[in-house]
C-alpha positions as CSV (number, residue, x, y, z in Angstrom):
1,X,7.4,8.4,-19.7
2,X,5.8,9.4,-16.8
3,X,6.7,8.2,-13.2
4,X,5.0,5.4,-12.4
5,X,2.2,5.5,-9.9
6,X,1.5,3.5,-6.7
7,X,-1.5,1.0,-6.8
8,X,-2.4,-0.3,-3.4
9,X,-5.0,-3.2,-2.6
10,X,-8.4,-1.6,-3.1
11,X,-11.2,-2.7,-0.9
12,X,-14.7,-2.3,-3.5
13,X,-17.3,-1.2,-1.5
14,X,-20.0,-4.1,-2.6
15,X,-17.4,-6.4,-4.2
16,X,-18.9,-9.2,-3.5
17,X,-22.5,-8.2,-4.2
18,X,-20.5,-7.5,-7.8
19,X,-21.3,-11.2,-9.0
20,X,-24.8,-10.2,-9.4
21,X,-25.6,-10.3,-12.5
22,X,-21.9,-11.0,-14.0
23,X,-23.0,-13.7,-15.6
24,X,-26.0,-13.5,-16.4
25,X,-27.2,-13.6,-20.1
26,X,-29.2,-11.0,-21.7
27,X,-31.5,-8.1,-20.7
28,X,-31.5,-9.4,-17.5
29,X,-27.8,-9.8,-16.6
30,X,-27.9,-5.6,-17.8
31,X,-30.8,-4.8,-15.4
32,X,-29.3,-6.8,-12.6
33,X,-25.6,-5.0,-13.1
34,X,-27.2,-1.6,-13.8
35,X,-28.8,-2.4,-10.1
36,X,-26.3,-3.4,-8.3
37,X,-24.1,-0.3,-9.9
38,X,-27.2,1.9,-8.3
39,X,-27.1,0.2,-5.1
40,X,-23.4,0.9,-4.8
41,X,-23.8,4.6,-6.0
42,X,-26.1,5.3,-3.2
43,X,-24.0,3.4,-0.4
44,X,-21.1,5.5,-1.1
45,X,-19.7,9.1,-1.2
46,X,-19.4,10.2,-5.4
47,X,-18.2,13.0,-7.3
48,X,-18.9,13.9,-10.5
49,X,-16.5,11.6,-12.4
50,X,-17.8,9.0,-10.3
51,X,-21.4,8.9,-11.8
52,X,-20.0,9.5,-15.5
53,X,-18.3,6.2,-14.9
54,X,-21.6,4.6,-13.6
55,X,-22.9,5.4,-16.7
56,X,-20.2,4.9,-18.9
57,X,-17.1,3.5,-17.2
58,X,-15.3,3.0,-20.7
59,X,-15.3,6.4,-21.7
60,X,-12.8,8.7,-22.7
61,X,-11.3,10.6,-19.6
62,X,-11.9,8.2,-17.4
63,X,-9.2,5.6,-15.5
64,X,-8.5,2.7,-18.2
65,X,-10.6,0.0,-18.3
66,X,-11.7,-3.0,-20.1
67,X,-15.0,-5.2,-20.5
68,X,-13.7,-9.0,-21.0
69,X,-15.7,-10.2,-23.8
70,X,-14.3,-14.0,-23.9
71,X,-12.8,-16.0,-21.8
72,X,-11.0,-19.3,-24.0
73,X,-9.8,-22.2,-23.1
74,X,-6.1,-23.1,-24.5
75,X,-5.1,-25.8,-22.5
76,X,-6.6,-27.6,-19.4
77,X,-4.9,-25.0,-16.9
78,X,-4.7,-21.6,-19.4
79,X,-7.2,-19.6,-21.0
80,X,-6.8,-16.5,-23.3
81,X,-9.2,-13.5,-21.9
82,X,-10.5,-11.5,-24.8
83,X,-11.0,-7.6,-23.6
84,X,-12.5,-4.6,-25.1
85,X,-10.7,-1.7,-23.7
86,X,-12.2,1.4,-23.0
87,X,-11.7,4.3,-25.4
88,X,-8.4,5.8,-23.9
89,X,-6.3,2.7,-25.1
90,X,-3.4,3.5,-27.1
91,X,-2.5,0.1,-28.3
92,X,0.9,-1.4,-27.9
93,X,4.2,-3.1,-30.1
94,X,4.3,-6.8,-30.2
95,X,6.1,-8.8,-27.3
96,X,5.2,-6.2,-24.5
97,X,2.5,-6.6,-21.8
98,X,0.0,-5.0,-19.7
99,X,-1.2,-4.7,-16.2
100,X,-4.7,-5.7,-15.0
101,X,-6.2,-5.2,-12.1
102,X,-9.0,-7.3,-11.0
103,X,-11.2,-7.3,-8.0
104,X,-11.0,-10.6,-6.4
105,X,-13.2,-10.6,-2.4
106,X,-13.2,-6.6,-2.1
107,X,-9.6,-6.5,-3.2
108,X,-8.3,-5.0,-6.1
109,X,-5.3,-7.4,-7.8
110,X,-2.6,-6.0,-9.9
111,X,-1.0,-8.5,-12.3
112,X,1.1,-8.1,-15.5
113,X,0.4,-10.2,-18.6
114,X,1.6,-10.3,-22.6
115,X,-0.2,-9.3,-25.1
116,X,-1.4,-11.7,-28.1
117,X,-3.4,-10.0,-30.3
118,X,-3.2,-7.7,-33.5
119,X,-1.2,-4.5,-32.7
120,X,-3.2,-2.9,-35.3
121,X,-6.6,-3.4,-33.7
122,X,-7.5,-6.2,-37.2
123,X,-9.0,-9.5,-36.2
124,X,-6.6,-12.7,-36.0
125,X,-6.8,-16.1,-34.6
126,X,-10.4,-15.5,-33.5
127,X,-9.9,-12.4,-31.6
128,X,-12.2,-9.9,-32.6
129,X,-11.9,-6.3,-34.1
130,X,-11.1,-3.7,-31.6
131,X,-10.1,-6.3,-28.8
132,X,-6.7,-7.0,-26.8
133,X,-5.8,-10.3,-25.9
134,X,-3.6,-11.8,-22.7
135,X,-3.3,-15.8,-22.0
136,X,-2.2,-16.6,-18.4
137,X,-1.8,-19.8,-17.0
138,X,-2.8,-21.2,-13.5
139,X,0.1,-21.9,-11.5
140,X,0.1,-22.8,-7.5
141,X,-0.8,-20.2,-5.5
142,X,-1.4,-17.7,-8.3
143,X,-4.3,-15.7,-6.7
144,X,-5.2,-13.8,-10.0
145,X,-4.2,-16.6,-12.4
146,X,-5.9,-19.0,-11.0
147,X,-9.4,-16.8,-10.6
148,X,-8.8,-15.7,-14.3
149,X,-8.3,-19.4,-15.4
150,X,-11.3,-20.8,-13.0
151,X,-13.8,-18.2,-12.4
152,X,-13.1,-15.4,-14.2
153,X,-16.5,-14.6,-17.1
154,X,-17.6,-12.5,-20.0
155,X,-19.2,-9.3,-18.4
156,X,-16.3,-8.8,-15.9
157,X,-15.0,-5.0,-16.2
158,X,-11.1,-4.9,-15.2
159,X,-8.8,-1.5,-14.8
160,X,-5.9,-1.5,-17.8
161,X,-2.7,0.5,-17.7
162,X,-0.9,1.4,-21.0
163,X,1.3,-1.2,-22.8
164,X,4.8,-0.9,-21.8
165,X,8.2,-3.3,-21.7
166,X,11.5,-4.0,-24.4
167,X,10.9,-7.5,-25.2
168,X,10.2,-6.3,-28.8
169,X,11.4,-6.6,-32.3
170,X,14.0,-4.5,-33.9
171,X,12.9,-2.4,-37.0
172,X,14.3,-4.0,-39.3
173,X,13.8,-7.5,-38.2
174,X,17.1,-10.0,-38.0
175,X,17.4,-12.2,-41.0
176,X,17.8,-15.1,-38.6
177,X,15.9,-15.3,-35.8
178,X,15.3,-18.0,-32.4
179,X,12.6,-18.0,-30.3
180,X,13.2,-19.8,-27.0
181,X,10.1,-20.4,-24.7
182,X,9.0,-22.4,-22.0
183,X,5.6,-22.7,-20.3
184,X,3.5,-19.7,-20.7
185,X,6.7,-18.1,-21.9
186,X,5.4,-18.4,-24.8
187,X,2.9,-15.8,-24.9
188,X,5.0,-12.3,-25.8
189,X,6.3,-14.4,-28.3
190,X,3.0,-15.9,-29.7
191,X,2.5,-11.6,-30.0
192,X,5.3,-11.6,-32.1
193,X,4.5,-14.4,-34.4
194,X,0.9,-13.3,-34.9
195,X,2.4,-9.9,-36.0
196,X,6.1,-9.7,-37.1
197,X,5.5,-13.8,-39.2
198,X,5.6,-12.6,-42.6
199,X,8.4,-10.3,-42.4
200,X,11.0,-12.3,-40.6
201,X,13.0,-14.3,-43.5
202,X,14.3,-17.6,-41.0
203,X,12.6,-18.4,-38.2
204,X,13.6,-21.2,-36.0
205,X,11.4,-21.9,-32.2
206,X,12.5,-24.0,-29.7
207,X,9.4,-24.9,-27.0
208,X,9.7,-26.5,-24.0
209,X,6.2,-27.9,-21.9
210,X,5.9,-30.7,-19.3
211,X,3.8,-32.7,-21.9
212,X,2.1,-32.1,-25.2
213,X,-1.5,-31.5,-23.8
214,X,0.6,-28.2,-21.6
215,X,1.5,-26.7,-25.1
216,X,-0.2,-23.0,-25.4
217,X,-1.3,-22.5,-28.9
218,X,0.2,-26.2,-30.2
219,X,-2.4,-25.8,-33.3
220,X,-1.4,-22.2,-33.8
221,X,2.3,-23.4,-34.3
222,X,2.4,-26.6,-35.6
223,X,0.2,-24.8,-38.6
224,X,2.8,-22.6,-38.7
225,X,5.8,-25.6,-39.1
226,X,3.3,-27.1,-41.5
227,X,3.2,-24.2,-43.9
228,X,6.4,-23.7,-43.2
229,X,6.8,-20.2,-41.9
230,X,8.7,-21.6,-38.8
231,X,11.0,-24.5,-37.9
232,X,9.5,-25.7,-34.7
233,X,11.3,-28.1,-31.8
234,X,9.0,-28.9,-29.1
235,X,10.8,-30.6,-26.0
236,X,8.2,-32.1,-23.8
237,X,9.5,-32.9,-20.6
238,X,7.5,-36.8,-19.9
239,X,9.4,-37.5,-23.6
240,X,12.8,-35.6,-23.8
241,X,13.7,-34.3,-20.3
242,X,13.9,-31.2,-18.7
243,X,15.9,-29.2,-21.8
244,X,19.5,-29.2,-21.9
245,X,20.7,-26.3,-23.6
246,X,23.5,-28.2,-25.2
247,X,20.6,-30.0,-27.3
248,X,20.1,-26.7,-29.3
249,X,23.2,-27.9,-31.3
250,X,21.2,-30.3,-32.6
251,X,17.9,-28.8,-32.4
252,X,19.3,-25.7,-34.1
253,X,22.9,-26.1,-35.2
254,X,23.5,-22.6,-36.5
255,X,22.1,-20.9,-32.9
256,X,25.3,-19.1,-32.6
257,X,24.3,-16.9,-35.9
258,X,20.2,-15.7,-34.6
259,X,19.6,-13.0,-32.6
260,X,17.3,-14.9,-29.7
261,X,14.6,-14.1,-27.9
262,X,14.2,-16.2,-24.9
263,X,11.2,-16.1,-22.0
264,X,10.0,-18.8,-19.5
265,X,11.0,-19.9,-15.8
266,X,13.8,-18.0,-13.6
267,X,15.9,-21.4,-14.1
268,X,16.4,-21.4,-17.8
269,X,16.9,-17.5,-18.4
270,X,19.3,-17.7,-15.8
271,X,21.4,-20.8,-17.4
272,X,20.6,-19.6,-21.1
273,X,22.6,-16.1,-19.8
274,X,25.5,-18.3,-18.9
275,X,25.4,-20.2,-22.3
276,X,25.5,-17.5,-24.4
277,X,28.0,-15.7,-22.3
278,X,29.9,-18.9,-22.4
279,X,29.9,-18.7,-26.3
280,X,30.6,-15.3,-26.4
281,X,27.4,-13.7,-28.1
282,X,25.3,-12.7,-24.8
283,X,24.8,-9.1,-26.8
284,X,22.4,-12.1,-29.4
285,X,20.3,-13.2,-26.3
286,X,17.4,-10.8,-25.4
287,X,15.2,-11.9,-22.3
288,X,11.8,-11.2,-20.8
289,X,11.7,-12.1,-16.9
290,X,8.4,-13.0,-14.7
291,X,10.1,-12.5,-11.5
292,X,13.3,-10.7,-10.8
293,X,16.7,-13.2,-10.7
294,X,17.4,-13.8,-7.3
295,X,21.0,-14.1,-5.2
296,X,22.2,-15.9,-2.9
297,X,19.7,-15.3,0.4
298,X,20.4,-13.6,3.5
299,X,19.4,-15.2,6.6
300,X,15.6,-13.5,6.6
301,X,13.5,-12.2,9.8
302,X,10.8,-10.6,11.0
303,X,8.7,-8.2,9.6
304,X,6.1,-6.2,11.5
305,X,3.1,-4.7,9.8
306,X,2.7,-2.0,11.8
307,X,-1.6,-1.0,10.6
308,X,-2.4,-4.6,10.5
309,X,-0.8,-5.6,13.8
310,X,0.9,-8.8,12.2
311,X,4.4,-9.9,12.8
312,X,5.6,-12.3,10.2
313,X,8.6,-14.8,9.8
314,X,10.4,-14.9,6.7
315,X,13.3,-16.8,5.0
316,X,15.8,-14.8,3.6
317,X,14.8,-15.7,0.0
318,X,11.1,-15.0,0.2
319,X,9.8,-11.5,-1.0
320,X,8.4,-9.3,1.2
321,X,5.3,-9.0,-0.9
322,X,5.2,-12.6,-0.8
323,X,5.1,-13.2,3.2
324,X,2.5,-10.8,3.5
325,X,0.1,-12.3,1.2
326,X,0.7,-15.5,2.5
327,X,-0.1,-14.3,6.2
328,X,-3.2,-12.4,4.7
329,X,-2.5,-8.7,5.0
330,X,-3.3,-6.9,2.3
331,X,-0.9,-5.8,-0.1
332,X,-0.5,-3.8,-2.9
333,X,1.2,-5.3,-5.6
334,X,2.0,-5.1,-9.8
335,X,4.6,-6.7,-12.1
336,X,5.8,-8.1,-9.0
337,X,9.3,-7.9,-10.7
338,X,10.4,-4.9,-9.6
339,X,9.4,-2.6,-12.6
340,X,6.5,-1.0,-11.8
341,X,6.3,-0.3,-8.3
342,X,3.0,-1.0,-7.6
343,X,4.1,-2.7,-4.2
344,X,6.4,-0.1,-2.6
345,X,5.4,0.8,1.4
346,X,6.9,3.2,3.7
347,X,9.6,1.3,6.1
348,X,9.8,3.0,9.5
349,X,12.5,0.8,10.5
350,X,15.3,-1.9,10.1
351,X,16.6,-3.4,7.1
352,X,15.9,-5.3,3.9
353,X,17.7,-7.3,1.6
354,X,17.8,-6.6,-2.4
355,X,17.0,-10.4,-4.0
356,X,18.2,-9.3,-7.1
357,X,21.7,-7.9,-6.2
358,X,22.2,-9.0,-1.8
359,X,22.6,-5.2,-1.4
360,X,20.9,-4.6,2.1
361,X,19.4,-1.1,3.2
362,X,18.8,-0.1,6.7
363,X,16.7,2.6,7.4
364,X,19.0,5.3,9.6
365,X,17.7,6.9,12.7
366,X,14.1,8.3,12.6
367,X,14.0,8.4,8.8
368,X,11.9,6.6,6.4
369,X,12.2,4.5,3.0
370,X,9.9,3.5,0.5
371,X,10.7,-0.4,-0.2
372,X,9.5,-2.4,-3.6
373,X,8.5,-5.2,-1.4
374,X,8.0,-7.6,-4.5
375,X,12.1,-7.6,-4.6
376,X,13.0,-7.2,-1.2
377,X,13.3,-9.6,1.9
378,X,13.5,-9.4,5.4
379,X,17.0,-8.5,6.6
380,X,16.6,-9.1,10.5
381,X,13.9,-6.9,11.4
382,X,11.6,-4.6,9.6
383,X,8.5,-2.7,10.6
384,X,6.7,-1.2,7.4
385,X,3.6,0.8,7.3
386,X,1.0,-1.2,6.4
């Protein structure tokens, strides 16, 4: 695999003039976007790739992208968006996910997301032929999220990087086998079931969602139960509670015995690790993670972006990445777990604090460190280049 690159905040010359003709129907909407792509060729300095991808911006040799196609509602706060990727796609195995990156205001956004659709490119639950899939869900504060759930339209062109991650299926698949999700969790494994369903022998799927309306893909599964393909446990938190983990004795007595994969909210991967460490099988639990699991925090700071001229106060348990957004400088960013490290800066000085593991790293004399800022925090002072 090759090392991974560094994807900072890109400002699009004309970003904003970019909503004309988005979403507009028809001949029209093409003339108005072949404009506006004219307009922008002639305000800015090109080279020759540059006016290929003008003229073809999905073709093969150029930096991946995508064309959304459809953007569906699934529940009142998450929508699957339907993309055609360009021709250098080279598809992915069920369970893992992709990065997108979207321009939101003249800013480029780099998010990750699970992929739901076909692995072999075949159309399934309405997903066309040829077309990737990803469902996200709005959540506070979610800058991309939220504009792919609310604003986000057919016509939109979006950068892709290859598939990558582990959450994935053995080959061959366990005779026994528990899915555990929670939220929008559920979506690697929703990749999983629309691809690996009719080779896994017993299949039991425990889902947890504040209420029934908050259930991704309830049709999808409870069609599933009905035909009985899976056994499916829904714990809806305004019925049963927040989920208890000692409930999957009764919800699925022989747990112990399946190989489980589990994905949802920092809280419940964190106390599912303890129960199945507690009941000696941890080696049966296999996990997919949105954010990084965090220690105990340090006492935070103050960190200084040195190109923007901000200082910023932080706690000890709030990612660097995270205090700079929230003071408005612009960051770059990716996974935002600490994988990909589309957020690492230069630090000139001081010291920051590992969230994952409390290790703290000080920058010594008149050296320099590049920092993932999406799993570091302010330890005292920092000043980073940005």
């Amino acid at each position: 695999m090759s090392a991974p690159s560094i994807d900072r905040p890109t400002t699009v010359p004309g970003a904003r003039r970019a909503r004309l003709g988005a979403s507009t129907p028809g001949p029209l909407g093409g003339v108005l976007r072949g404009a506006r792509r004219v307009a922008e060729a002639l305000a800015s300095p090109l080279v020759p790739a540059d006016y290929l991808d003008l003229l073809d911006p999905m073709r093969t040799g150029a930096d991946l992208r995508g064309r959304i196609v459809e953007v569906r509602p699934e529940t009142a706060d998450a929508v699957t968006v339907v993309i055609r990727p360009g021709r250098g796609w080279l598809g992915h195995v069920p369970g893992q996910y992709i990065r997108i990156g979207i321009d939101i205001d003249g800013v480029r956004h780099w998010r990750a997301y699970s992929l739901t659709h076909r692995a072999d490119g075949s159309p399934a639950a309405g997903i066309p032929a040829g077309c990737i899939a990803i469902t996200t869900k709005a959540i506070p504060d979610g800058k991309v999220s939220t504009h792919l759930v609310r604003s986000t339209a057919a016509g939109t062109l979006v950068m892709l990087d290859q598939a990558t991650g582990e959450f994935t299926l053995p080959t061959p698949a366990p005779a026994k086998v528990l899915f555990l999700t929670a939220g929008s969790g559920i979506t690697p494994v929703m990749g999983m079931l629309r691809n690996h369903l009719g080779e896994l022998e017993d299949v039991a799927h425990v889902h947890c969602a504040p209420t029934a309306d908050d259930v991704i893909f309830a049709d999808e599964l409870r069609g599933h139960a009905a035909d009985g393909r899976l056994a499916l446990a829904l714990n809806l938190d305004d019925e049963h509670g927040v989920l208890h983990l000692e409930r999957l004795d009764t919800l699925v007595p022989d747990w112990r015995e399946r190989e489980t994969w589990l994905c949802g909210p920092t809280g419940l991967l964190d106390a599912a690790e303890a129960h199945w460490e507690a009941a000696g099988i941890a080696e049966r639990l296999h996990t997919e993670r949105f954010r990084p699991t965090v220690v105990e925090p340090g006492e935070g700071g103050t960190v200084t972006f040195l190109r923007a001229g901000r200082v910023v106060e932080a706690d000890g348990s709030t990612p660097i990445l995270d205090a700079g957004e929230d003071a408005g400088v612009l960051m770059p960013s990716g996974c935002r777990m600490g994988i990909c490290f589309g957020c690492v800066v230069t630090m000139r000085s001081g010291a920051v604090r590992d969230l994952r593991t409390g290790e703290v790293t000080v920058v010594e004399d008149d050296a320099t460190l590049p920092v993932q800022t999406c799993i570091n925090a302010v330890a005292g002072t920092c000043d980073l280049e940005l």
